[in-house]
C-alpha positions in Angstrom: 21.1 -24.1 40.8 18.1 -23.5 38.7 17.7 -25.5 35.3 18.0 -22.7 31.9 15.0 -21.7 30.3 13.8 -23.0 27.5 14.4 -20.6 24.8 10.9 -18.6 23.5 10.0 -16.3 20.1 11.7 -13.8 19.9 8.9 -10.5 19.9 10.3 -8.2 18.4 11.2 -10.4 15.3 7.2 -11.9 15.6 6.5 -7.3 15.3 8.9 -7.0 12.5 7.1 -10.4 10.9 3.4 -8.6 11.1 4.9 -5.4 9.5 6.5 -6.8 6.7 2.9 -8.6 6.0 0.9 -5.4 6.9 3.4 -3.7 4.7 3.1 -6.1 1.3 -0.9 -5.9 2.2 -0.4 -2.0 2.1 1.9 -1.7 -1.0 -0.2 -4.5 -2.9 -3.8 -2.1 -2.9 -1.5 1.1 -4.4 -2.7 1.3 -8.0 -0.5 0.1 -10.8 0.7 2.0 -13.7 0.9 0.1 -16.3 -2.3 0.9 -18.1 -1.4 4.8 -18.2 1.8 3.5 -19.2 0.9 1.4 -22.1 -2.7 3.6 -22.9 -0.1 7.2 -23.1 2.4 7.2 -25.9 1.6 4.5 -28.3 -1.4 3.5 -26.7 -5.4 4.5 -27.0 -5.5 7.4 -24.9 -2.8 9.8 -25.9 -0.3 9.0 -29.2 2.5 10.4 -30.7 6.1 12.0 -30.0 4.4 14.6 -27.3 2.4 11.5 -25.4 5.7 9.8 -25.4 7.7 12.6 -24.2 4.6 13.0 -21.1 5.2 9.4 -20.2 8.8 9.2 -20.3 9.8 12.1 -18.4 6.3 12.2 -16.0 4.7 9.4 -15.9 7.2 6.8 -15.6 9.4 8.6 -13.2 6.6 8.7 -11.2 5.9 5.3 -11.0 10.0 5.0 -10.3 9.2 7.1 -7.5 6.1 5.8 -5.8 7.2 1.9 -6.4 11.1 2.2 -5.8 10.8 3.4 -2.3 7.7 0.8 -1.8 9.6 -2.1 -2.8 12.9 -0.8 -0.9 10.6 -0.6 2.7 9.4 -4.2 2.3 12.8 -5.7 2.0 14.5 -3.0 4.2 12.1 -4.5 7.3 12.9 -7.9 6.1 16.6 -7.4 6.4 16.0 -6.2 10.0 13.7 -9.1 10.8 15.9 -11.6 9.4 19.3 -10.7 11.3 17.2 -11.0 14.5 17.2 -14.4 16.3 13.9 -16.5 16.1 14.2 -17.6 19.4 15.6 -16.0 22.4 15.7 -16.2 26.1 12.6 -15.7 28.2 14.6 -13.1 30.0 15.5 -11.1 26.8 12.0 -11.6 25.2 10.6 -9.9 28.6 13.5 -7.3 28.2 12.6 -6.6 24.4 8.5 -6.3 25.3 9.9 -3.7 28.0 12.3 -1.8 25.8 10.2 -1.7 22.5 6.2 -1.6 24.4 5.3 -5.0 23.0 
């Protein structure tokens, strides 16, 4: 009877692991907001009630709806990654390569 194999990394969680970084290196070069934020409104570029009105109802939904979903990916992948095992057997880690083209 053959000895069991040592246990090895688990592929697709070392995938998941590079997406999550490639992911937070992608989301981290979108532009911020904050300066038309602050500069529209009560700022220097654009004051008073009709400036505030742009920036509350366009300006910071859309930074609710670029940054939301942004922020929602990087932890969605996460969550994956993390209920994968770190290790698995050498026979499932060939198995995973197979099924997902690793």
């Amino acid at each position: 009877m053959s000895e069991p194999e040592e246990p090895v990394g688990n592929p697709l969680r070392a995938e998941l692991d590079d997406l999550v970084r490639r992911v937070q290196e992608a989301t981290g070069r979108v532009p911020g907001m904050s300066a038309p934020l602050t500069a529209v409104g009560d700022g220097d570029a654009w004051r008073g009630p009709a400036a505030r009105r742009f920036r509350d109802q366009h300006l910071d939904p859309a930074r609710s709806g670029l940054y939301g979903p942004l922020d929602r990916l990087v932890d969605d992948v996460a969550s994956v990654r993390d209920g994968l095992p770190r290790e698995v057997s050498p026979e499932r880690a060939r198995e995973l390569r197979r099924e997902w083209g690793l």
